[in-house]
C-alpha positions in Angstrom: 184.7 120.6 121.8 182.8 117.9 123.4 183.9 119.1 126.9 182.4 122.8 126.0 179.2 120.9 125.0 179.1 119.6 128.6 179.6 122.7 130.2 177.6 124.2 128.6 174.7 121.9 129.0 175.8 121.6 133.0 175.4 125.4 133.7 171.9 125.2 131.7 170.7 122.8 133.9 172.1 124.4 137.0 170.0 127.4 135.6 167.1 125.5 135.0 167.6 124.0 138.5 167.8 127.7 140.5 165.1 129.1 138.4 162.8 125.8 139.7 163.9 126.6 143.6 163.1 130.1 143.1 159.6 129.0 141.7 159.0 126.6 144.7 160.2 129.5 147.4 158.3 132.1 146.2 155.4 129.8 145.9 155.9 128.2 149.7 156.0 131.9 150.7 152.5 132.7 149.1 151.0 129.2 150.5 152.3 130.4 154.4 151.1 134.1 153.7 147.6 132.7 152.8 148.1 130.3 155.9 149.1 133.1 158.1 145.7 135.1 156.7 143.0 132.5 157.4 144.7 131.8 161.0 144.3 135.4 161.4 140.6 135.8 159.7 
């Protein structure tokens, strides 16, 4: 029982964890496109 309790909380976190990378790519992506757009302004 105890050992499912610790799965269970280890894949939440490794969810948390890839939905926080996701967040931080996609929002390095919009930061370079707005780079890319005043280089090119």
């Amino acid at each position: 029982m105890v050992r499912k309790k610790s799965v269970s909380s280890k894949v939440k976190t490794r969810r948390k964890a890839y939905r926080r990378r996701q967040e931080d790519c996609s929002y390095a992506m919009r930061s370079w496109r707005i780079l890319i757009l005043t280089i090119k302004a």
